[in-house]
C-alpha positions as CSV (number, residue, x, y, z in Angstrom):
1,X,114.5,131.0,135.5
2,X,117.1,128.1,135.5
3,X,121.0,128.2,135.0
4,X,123.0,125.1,134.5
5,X,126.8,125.7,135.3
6,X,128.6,122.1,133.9
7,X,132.1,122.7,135.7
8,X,135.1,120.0,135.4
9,X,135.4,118.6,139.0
10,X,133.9,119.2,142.2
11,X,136.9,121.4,143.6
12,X,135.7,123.8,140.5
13,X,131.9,123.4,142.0
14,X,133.2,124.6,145.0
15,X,134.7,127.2,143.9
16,X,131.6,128.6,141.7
17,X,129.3,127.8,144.0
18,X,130.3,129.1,147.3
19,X,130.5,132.9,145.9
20,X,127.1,132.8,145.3
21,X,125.7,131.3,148.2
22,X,126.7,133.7,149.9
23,X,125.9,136.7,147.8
24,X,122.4,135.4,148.1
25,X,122.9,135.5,151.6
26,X,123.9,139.0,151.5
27,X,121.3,139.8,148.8
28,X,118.4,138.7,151.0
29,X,119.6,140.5,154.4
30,X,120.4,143.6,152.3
31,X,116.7,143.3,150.8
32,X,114.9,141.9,154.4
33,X,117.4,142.6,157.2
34,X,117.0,138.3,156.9
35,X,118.0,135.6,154.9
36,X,116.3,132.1,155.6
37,X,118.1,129.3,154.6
38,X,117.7,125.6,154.2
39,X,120.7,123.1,154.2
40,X,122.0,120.2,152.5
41,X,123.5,117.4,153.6
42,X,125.8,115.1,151.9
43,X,129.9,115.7,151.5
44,X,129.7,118.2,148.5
45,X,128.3,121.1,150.3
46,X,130.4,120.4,153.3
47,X,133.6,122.4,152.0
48,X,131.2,125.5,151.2
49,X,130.1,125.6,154.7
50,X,133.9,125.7,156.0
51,X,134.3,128.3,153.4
52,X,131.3,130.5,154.6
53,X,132.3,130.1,158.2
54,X,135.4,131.9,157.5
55,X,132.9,134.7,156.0
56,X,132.1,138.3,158.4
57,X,128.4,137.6,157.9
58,X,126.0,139.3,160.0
59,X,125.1,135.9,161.8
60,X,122.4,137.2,163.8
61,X,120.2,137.6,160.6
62,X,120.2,134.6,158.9
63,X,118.2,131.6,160.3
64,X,119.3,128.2,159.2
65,X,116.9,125.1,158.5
66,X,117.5,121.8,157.0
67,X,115.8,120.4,153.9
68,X,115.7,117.0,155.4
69,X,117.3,115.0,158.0
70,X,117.7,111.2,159.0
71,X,115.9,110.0,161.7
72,X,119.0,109.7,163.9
73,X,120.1,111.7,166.9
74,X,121.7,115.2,166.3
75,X,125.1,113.3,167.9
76,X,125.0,110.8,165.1
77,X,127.6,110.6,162.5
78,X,125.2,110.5,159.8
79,X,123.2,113.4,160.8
80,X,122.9,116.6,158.6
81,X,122.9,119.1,161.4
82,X,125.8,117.4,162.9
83,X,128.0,117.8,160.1
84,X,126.5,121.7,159.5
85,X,127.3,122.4,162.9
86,X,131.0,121.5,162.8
87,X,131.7,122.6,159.8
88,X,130.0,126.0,160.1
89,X,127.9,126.8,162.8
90,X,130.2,126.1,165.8
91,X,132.6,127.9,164.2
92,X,131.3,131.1,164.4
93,X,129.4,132.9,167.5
94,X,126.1,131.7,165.3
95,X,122.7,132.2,167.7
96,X,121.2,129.4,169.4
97,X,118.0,130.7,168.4
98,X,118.8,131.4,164.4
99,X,119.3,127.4,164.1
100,X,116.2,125.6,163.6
101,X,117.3,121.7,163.5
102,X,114.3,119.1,162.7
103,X,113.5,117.0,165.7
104,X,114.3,113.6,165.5
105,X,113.9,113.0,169.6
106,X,110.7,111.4,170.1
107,X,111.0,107.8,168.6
108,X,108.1,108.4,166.3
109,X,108.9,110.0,162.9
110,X,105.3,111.5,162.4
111,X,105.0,113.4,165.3
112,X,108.4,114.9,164.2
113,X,107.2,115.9,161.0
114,X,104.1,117.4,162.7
115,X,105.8,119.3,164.9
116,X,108.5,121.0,162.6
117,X,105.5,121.4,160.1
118,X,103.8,123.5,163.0
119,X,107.7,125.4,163.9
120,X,107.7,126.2,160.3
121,X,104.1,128.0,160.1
122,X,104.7,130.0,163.8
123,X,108.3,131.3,162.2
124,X,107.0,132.4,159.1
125,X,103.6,133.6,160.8
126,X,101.4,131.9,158.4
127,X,98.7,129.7,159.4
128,X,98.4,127.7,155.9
129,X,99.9,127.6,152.9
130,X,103.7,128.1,151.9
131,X,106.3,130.0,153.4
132,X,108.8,131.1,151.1
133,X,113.0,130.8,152.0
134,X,114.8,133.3,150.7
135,X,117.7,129.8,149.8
136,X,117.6,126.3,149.5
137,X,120.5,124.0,148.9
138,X,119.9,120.4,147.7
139,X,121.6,118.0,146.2
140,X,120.7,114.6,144.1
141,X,121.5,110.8,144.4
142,X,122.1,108.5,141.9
143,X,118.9,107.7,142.1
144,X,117.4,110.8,140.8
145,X,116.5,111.8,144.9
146,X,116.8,114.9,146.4
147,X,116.3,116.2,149.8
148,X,114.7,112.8,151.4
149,X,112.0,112.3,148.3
150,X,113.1,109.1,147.2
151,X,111.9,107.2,143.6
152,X,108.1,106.5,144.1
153,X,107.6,107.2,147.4
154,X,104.3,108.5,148.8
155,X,106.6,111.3,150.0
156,X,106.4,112.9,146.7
157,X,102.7,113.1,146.9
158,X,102.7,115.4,149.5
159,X,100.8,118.4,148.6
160,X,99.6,119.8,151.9
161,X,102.3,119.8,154.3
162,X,105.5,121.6,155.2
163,X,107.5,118.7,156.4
164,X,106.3,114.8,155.6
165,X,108.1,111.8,156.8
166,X,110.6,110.1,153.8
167,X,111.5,106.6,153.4
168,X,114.8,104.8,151.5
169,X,114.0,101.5,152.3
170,X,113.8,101.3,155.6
171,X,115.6,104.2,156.3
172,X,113.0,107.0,157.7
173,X,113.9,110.5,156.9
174,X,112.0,114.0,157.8
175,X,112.2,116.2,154.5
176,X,111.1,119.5,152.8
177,X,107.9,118.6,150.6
178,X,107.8,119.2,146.8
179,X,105.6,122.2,147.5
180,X,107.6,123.9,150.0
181,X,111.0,124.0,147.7
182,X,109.0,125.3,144.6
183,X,108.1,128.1,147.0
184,X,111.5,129.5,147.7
185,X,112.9,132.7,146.1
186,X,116.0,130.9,145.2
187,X,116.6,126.6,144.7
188,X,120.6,125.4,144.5
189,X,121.4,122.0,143.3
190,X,124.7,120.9,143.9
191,X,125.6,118.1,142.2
192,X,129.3,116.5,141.8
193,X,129.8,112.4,140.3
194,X,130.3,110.6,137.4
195,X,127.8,107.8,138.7
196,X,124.8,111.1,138.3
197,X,125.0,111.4,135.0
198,X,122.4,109.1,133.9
199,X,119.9,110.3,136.1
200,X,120.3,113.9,135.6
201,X,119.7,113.1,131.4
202,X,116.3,112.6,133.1
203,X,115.4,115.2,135.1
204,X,116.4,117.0,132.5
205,X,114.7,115.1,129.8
206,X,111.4,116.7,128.6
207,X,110.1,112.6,128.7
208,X,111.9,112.2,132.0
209,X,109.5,110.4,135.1
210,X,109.1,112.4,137.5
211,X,108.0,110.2,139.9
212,X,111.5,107.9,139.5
213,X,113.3,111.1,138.9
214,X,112.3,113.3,142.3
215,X,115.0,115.9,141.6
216,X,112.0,116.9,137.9
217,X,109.9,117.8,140.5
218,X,111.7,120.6,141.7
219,X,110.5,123.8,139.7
220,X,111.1,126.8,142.1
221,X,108.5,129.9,141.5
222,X,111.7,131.8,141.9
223,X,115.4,130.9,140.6
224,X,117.0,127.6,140.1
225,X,120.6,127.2,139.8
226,X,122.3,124.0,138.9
227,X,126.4,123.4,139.7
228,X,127.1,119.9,138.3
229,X,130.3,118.3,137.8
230,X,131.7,114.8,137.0
């Protein structure tokens, strides 16, 4: 099931979105006594995460992950968990053990991706296949990208893995496969510019390419939700 909400700004995203984050939040730990959730980077979710952090959520039940992150340090001011953490999870008295960053310590991306992949399987108590996350927040580039599965990258191949190592250039990323985000109960895209436009007429064009539009490949077995703005 999709829904599209076209609102006028990203202030108006903001303010549609962030209700129902965190209902889903609520929904899952009412249903589970959990809710796993995957974050976004980027500035648009940013303001959501202040806003959830002045929530009185039942911290110690939800367990946060990240749908990708750059290979930088968790101190860097490009990283995803960096900006998550200030903006929510130091705010709050959040567990150290509910936060499940991706490593990005050892100098070698693969090994990384290997070793989340491996976390993922132990938390969920799988051995193979898919876990499913009860949310997971993305959001797209001009480019058509989302998470850290750039335009015809071998990323996007992925069909075996949890975690695979991304490439912009030669910018190295750790990221969510295809496979993993069509698992979840609930996908949220949370797009806000002008300079998107184009590429969203794609992935949402019945003729659209996939492969140089990443964001087509995202068809959740659950939900999908789309916030867009200009």
């Amino acid at each position: 099931m999709t829904k599209v909400y076209n609102v006028a700004d990203k202030n108006a995203l903001i303010t549609e979105a962030t209700p129902l984050i965190i209902n889903k939040i609520k929904d899952a730990i009412a249903k589970n006594d959990i809710c796993t959730i995957a974050l976004a980077g980027g500035s648009t979710p940013k303001p959501i995460y202040e806003a959830i952090a002045e929530e009185n959520l039942p911290w110690d039940k939800i367990h946060i992950f990240w749908g990708d992150e750059r290979y930088v340090l968790p101190t860097h001011p490009d990283s995803n968990e960096k900006m998550a953490r200030e903006s929510w999870l130091d705010k709050v008295n959040f567990p150290v053990n509910n936060i499940h960053p991706m490593p990005t310590m050892s100098n070698n991306p693969q090994t990384d991706a290997d070793k989340h992949n491996q976390e993922l399987l132990d938390f969920f108590g799988i051995t193979s296949g898919f876990p499913t996350f009860d949310l997971i927040l993305l959001g797209m580039g001009d480019d058509g990208h989302t998470a850290s599965l750039f335009p015809q990258t071998k990323a996007l191949e992925v069909r075996d893995r949890l975690i695979t190592v991304g490439n912009k250039e030669d910018s190295l990323r750790l990221t969510f496969t295809v496979p993993l985000i069509n698992q979840a109960n609930c996908v949220i895209f949370l797009v806000s510019g002008s300079n998107k436009q184009d590429a969203l007429q794609q992935v949402f064009s019945e003729t659209g390419d996939s492969n140089q539009y990443p964001s087509k490949l995202i068809q959740p077995r659950g939900e999908l939700v789309w916030f867009i703005s200009n």
